[in-house]
C-alpha positions in Angstrom: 0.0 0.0 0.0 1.3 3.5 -0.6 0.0 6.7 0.1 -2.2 9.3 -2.0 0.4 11.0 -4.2 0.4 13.7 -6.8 2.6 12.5 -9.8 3.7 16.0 -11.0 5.1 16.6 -7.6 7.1 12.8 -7.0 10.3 14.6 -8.2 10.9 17.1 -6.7 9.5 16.1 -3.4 13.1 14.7 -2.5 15.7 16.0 -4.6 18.3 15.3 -2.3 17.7 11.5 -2.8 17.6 8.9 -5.6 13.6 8.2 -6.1 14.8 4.5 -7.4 17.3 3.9 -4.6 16.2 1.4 -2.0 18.2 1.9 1.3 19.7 -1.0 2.6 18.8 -2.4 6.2 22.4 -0.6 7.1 21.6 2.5 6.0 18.5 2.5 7.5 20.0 1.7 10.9 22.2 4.0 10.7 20.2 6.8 9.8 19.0 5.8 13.1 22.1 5.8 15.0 22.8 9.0 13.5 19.9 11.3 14.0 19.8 11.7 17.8 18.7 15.0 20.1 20.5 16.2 22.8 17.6 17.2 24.4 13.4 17.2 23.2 11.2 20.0 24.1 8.2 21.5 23.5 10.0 24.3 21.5 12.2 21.3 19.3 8.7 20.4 18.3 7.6 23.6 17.3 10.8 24.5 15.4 10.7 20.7 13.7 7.8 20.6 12.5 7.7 24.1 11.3 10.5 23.1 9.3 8.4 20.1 7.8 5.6 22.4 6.9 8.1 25.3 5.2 9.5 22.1 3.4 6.2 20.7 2.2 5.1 23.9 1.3 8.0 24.7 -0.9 7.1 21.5 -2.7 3.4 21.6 -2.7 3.7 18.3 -1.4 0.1 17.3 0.6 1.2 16.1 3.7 0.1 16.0 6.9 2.9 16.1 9.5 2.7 15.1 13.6 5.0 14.8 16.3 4.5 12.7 19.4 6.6 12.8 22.8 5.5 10.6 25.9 2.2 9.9 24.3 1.1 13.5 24.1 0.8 15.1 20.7 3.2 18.1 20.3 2.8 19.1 16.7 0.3 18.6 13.8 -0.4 20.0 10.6 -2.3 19.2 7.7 -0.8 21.0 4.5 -3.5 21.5 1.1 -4.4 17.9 -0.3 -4.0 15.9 2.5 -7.0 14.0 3.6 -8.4 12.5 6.9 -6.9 9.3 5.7 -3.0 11.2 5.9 -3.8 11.2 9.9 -5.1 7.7 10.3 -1.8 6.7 8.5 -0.3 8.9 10.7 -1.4 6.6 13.7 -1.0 3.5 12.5 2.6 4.1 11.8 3.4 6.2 14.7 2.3 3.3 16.6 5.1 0.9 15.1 7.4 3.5 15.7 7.0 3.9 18.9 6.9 -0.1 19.7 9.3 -1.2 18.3 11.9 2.0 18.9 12.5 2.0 15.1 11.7 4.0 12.0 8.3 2.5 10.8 10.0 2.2 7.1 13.0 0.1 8.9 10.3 -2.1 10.9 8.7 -2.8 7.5 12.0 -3.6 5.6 13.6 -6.0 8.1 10.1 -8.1 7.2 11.0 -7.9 4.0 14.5 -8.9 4.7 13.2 -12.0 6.5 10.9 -12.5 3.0 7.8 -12.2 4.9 5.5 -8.6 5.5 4.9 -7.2 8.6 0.8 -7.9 8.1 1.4 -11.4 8.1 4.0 -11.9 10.4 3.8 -8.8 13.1 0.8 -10.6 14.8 -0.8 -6.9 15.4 -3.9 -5.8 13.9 -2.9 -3.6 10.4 -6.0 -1.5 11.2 -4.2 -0.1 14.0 -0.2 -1.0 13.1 1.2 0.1 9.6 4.9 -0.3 8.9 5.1 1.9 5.9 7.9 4.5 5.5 7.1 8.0 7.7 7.5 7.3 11.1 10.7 8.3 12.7 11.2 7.8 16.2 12.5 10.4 18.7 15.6 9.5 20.1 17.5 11.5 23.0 21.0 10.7 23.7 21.0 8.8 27.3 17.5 8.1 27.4 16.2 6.4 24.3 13.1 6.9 22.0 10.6 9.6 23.1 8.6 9.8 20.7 7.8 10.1 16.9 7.9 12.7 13.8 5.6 11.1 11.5 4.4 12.5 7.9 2.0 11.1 5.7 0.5 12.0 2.1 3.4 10.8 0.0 4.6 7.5 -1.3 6.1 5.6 1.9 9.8 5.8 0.8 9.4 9.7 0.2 7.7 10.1 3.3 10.3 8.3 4.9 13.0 10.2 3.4 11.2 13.5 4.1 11.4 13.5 7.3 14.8 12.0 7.4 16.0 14.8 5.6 14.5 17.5 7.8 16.1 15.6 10.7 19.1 16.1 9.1 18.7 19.8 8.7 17.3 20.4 12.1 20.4 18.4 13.6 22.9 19.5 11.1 24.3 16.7 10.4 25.1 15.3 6.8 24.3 12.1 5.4 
């Protein structure tokens, strides 16, 4: 499954990446490793998911972003031509994030890897667990995951490297 996308947008959405690129498991992990806060406030959220919205804006693309930290919603934002369905994504995919401490595109590919899907092997209900590319999970140095930046409207690989890239630009760090 894949999200609601607009074709005229798909590349320019992510021009930092290669659109037919799959990331390995190891690059995936490391992204992880990688992209960790110091520190996670109520003002990090604010100034994070502003940057998602500026970004999706500047691409038209329809997205609707969220940010989650100790089960209480800190962000949201639904940008022109998302859809009700953007936040039920949104959810579902926050919610693998957040169980199993791992970007929900990750989660998904390791299934893959095993040459199973998570909907048949996971044992959780799909109507409340997606792992599809979009969830990231919040991770502060010394404590762990937090929480989760989550977009949805895109396909799942371009959502995933969305907000991977506006981790990087929030953090500063380089790929």
């Amino acid at each position: 499954m894949t999200h609601k996308s607009n074709p005229s947008h798909s590349q320019e959405l992510t021009p930092k990446f290669h659109p037919e690129l799959t990331p390995s498991l190891e690059e995936l992990e490391q992204q992880e490793r990688r992209l960790v806060f110091r520190q996670f406030t109520h003002d990090d959220a604010w100034a994070l998911g502003s940057l998602l919205v500026g970004m999706a804006r500047e691409r038209q693309a329809p997205v609707a972003i969220d940010i989650h930290r100790a089960g209480q919603q800190l962000f949201h934002a639904a940008l022109p031509g998302s859809t009700p369905d953007n936040d039920a994504w949104i959810e579902r995919k926050r919610r693998v994030a957040e169980r199993y401490g791992s970007a929900s595109y990750l989660v998904g590919a390791r299934f893959r890897a095993k040459g199973t899907t998570f909907e048949e092997s996971s044992r959780l209900d799909p109507d409340t667990y997606a792992a599809h590319g979009g969830s990231f999970p919040i991770t502060v140095e010394g404590v762990g995951v937090i929480g989760a930046v989550t977009v949805s409207g895109l396909p799942q690989l371009q959502d995933h490297r969305f907000v991977v890239e506006a981790l990087e630009e929030f953090l500063g760090k380089d790929r």
